[in-house]
C-alpha positions in Angstrom: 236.4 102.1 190.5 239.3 103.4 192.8 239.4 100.2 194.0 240.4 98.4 191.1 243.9 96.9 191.2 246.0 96.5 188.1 248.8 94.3 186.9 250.8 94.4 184.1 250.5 92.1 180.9 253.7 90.0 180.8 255.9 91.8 178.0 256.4 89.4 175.4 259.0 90.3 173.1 257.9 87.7 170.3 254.8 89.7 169.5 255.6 92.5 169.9 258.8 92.3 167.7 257.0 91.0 165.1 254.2 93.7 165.0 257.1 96.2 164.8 257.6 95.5 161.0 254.3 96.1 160.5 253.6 99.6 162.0 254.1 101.2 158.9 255.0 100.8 154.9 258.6 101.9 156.0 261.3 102.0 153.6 265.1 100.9 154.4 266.8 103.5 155.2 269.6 104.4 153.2 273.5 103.0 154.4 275.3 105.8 156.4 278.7 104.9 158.0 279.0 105.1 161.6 281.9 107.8 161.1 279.1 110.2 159.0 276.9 112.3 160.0 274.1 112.8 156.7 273.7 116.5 155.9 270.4 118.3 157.2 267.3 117.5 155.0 266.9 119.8 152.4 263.1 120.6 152.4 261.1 123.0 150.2 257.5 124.3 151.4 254.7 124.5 148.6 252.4 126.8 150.2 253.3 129.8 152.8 250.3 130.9 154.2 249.1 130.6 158.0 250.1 127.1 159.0 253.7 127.1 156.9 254.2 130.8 158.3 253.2 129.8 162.0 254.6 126.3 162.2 256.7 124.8 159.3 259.1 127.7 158.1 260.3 128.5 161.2 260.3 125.0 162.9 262.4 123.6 159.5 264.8 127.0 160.4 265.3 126.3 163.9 266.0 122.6 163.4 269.5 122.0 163.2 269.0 118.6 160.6 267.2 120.8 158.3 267.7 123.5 156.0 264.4 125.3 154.0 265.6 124.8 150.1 262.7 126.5 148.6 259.5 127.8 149.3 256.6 128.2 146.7 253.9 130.7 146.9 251.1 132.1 144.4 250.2 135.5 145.4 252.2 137.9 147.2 249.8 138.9 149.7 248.6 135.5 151.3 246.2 135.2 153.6 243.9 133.2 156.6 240.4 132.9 157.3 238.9 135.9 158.7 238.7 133.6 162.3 242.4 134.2 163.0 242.3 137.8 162.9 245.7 137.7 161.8 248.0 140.0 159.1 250.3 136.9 157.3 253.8 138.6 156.0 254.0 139.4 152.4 256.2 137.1 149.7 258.5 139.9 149.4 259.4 140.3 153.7 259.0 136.2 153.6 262.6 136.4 151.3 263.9 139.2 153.5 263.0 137.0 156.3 264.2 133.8 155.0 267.1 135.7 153.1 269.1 133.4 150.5 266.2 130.6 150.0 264.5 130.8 146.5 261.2 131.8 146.2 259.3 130.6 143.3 255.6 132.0 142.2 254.0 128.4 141.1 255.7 124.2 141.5 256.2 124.1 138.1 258.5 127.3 138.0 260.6 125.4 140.9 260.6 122.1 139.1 261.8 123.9 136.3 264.8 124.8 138.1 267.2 121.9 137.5 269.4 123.6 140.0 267.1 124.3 143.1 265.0 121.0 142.1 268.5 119.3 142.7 269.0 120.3 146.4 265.5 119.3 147.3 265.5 115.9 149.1 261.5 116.7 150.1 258.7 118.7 150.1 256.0 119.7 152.6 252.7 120.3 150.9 250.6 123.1 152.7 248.4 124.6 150.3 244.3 124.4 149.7 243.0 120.8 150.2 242.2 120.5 146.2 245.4 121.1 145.6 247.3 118.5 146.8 246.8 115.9 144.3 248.1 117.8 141.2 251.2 119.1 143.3 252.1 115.5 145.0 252.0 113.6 141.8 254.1 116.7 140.2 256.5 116.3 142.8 256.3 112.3 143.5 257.2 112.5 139.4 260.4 114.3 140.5 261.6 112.3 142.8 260.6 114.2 146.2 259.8 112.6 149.1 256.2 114.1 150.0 254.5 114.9 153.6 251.1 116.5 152.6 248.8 118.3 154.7 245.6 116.6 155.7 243.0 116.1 154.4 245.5 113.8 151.5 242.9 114.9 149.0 238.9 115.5 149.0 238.2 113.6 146.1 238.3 109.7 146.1 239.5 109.2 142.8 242.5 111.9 143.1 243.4 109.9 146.2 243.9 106.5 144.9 245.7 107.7 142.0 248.0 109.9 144.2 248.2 106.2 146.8 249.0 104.0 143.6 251.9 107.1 142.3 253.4 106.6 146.1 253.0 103.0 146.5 254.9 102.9 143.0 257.7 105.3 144.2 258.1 103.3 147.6 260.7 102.6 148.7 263.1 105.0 147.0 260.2 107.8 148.1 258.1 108.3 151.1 254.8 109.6 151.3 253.3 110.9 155.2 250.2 112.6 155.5 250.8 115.2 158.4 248.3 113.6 160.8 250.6 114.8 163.9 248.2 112.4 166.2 249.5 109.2 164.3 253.2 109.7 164.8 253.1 110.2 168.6 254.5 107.4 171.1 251.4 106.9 171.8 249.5 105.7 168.7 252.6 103.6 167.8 252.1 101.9 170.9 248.5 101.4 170.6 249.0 100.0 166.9 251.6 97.2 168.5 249.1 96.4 170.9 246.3 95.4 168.1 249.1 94.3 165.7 250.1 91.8 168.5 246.9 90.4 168.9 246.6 91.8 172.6 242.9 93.5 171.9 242.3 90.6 169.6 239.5 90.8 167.1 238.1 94.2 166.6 234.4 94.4 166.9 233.4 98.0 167.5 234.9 101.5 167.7 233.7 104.5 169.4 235.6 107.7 168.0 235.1 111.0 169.5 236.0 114.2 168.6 235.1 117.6 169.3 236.7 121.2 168.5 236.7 124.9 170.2 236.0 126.0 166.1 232.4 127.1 165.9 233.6 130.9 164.8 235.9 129.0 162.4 232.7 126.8 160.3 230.0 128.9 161.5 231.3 132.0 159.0 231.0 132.1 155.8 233.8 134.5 155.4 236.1 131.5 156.2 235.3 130.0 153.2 238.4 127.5 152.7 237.1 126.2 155.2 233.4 126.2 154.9 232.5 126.1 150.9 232.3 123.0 148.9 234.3 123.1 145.8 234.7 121.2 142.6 233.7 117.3 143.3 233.3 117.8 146.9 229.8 119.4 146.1 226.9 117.3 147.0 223.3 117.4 145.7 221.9 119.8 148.5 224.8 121.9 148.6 226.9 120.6 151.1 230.3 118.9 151.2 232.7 120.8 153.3 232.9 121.9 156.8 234.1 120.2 160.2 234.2 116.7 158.0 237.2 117.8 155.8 238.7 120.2 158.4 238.9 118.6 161.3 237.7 115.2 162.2 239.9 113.7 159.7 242.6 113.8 162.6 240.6 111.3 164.9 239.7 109.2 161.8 243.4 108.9 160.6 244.3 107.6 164.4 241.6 105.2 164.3 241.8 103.6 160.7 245.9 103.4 161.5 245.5 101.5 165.2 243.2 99.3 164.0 244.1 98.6 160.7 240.9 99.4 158.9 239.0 99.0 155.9 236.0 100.7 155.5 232.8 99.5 152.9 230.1 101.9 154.0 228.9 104.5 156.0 225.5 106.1 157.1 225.6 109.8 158.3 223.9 112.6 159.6 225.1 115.9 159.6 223.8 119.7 161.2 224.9 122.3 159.1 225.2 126.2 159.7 222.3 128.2 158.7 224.9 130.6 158.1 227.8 129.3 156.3 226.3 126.1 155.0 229.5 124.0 156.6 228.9 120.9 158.7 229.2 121.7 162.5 228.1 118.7 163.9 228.6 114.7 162.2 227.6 111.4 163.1 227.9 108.3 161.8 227.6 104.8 161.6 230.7 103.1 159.7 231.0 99.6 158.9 234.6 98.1 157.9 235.1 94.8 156.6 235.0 91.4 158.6 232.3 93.0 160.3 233.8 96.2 162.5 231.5 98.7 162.6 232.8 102.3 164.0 230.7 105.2 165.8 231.8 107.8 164.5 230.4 111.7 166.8 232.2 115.3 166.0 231.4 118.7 165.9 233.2 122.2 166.2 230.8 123.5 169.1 232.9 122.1 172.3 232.6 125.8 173.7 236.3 127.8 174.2 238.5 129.0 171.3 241.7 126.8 170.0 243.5 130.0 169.1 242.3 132.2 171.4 244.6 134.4 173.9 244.0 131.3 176.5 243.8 128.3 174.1 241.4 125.3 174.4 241.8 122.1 173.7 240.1 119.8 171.7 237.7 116.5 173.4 238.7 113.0 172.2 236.8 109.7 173.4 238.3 106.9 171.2 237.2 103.2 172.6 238.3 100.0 170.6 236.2 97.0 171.4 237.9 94.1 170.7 237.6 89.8 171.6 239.6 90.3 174.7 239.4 93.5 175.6 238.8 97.6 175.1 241.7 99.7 174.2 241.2 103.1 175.2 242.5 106.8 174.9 241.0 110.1 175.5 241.8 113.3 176.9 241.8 117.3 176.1 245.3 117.5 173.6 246.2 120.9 175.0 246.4 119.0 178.4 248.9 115.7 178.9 248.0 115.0 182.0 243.7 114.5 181.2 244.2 110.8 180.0 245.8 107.9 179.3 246.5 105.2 176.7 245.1 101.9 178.4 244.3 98.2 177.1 242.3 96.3 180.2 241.7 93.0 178.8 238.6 90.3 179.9 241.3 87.9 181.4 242.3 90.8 184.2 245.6 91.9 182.1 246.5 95.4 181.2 248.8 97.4 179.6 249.0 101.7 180.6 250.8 104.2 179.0 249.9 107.5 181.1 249.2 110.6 179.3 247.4 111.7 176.5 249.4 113.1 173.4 246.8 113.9 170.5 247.9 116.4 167.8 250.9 118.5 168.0 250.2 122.0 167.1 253.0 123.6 169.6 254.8 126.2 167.5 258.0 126.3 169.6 260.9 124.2 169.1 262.1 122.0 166.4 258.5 120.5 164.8 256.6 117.9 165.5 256.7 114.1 165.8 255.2 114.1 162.3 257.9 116.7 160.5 260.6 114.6 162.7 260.4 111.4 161.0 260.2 113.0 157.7 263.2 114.4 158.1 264.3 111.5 159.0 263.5 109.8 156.1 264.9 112.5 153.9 268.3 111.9 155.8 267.7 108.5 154.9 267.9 107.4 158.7 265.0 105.3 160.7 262.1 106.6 160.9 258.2 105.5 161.1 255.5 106.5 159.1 252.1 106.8 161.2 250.1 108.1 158.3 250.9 106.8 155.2 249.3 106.8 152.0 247.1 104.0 152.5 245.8 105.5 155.8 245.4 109.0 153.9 243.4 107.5 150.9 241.1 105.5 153.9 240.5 109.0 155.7 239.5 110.5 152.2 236.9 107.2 151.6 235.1 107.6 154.7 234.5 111.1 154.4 233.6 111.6 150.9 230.7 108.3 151.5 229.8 110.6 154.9 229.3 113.6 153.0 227.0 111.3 150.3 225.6 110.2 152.7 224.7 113.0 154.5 223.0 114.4 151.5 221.2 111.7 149.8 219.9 110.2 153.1 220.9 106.3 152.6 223.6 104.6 153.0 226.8 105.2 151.2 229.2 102.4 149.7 232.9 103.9 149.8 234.4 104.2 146.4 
């Protein structure tokens, strides 16, 4: 109601303070004097298709505390899903571009390299989703610090070996899954909120998300995205779609904030009669101690993300806790359509205004994500929003959701 009147929350430094050190599996960062200023990050990309082309590359060459160190990529034509309607450059204008960074065809060919493999602090990991697990434990085994794309992996198992590899390397390495949502101001507020007991006991979790993609998951022809592959094939033919492709950014958010452990979930899904993808998911998650998260997403919110006049995509997140609702939501092309707020039973409340979901600006320097892992290869401060714990939870939910889905029941996470 307009009417309402607010008041702060009393800050109380105690709490919060202590939730700090729990925000994330951080490593210490490595001892710089005062008087020295650490050299740029040396990063290599494995993977220059659309995304590195677009947004890593030339962010990582514009940022003045980095420097690319390598890049790998297979084929010398690559290319994007017929969606984009885009021409990516070829390997050989990517090293005229780039000019003096090594280009290698495959990761073991730059591992290989004692030489290049020496003046690689990290690595950012861009390349097909079943990828990922075979190239971070390659380079985890090297001793590279890791950010991966998202999804971490699309097959359980591959996760929790590639979490155990990262939990081992911690904290000489650090692993970040590049959930851009989780590493904004925002969500590293929200999680000290529910880490200082301020929401209290979560009960419920509403979690919204929907995408101007239907051209993307509605074609076949954009079959990275669209066909199921290897174990992510279930027994009606499904297993890939807006599940692995996109909702895995609200999920990451959600798991993170409110600390999260899923047992089971029972889903429904609409699929193209077309492609064969999920367009539309829902639901019903339950997490242990008795949480239980409704979970609603599709690619149909009508407009085109990468269209001449961009949309944005719909979030609805709601965390019901014992004193309170913590709640954020907006359109993430548009800061100004919502806010992060707590409003507790006891007439207490705690606003952030705006609403910062993902970062996909292509201008300036990177995002908060690629920020902080640079950060961490400098061996400076930094925070990890989407570690590998909350990258193996993401990959559990949605592999019991795709299960589910297809066998009908209820689906125990593995």
């Amino acid at each position: 109601p307009s009417d309402m009147r607010w008041r702060r929350r009393p800050h109380r430094k105690s709490n919060l303070a202590m939730a700090e050190t729990h925000l994330s599996q951080t490593p210490p960062p490595k001892r710089v004097k005062l008087s020295e200023t650490p050299p740029p990050a040396r990063i290599a990309v494995i993977g220059a298709a659309w995304w590195s082309q677009g947004w890593h590359l030339p962010q990582l060459a514009r940022n003045p505390d980095a420097e690319i160190a390598a890049i790998v990529q297979r084929s010398e034509q690559p290319t994007a899903a017929p969606f984009l309607n885009i021409t990516l450059e070829s390997k050989t204008h990517l090293a005229k571009r780039y000019a003096g960074v090594p280009i290698f065809s495959s990761c073991e060919e730059l591992i290989a390299d004692a030489e290049v493999l020496a003046r690689v602090d990290g690595v950012i990991i861009c390349t097909a989703h079943a990828c990922h697990a075979d190239m971070g434990m390659k380079f985890l085994a090297a001793g590279k610090h890791i950010l991966m794309e998202k999804p971490m992996t699309v097959d359980v198992t591959e996760a929790r070996t590639l979490a155990a590899a990262a939990v081992a390397a911690a904290p000489r390495l650090v692993f970040m899954v590049n959930n851009t949502a989780n590493f904004r101001e925002n969500c590293f507020t929200a999680r000290r909120l529910v880490e200082a007991g301020e929401l209290g006991c979560i009960h419920h979790v509403l979690c919204v998300m929907y995408s101007p993609l239907l051209g993307l998951f509605d074609d076949p022809a954009n079959e990275g995205w669209v066909k199921a592959t290897g174990t992510m094939v279930q027994s009606d033919g499904s297993g890939n779609g807006f599940g692995w492709g996109q909702i895995s950014h609200a999920l990451a958010w959600v798991l993170h904030v409110g600390n999260l452990d899923v047992e089971a979930v029972t889903a429904m899904t609409h699929r193209s009669e077309k492609s064969g993808a999920d367009l539309t998911d829902a639901a019903l998650i339950r997490c242990r101690g008795g949480c239980s998260i409704s979970l609603s997403g599709g690619c149909s919110w009508p407009g085109n993300e990468h269209g001449e006049e961009a949309t944005g995509k719909h979030f609805d997140i709601k965390m019901f806790g014992s004193k309170g609702v913590l709640m954020y939501g907006g359109d993430d092309k548009d800061p100004s359509s919502g806010r992060l707020e707590l409003r507790r039973h006891d007439g207490t409340s705690h606003i952030t205004e705006g609403f910062l979901m993902e970062n996909t600006e292509q201008a300036g320097n990177g995002p908060e994500s690629l920020l902080h892992f640079i950060a961490a290869c400098r061996g400076l401060n930094f925070i990890n929003g989407a570690d590998q714990g909350v990258g193996l939870q993401a990959v559990r939910v949605l592999d019991a959701m795709y299960r589910s889905a297809a066998s009908g029941k209820t689906e125990e996470t593995l």
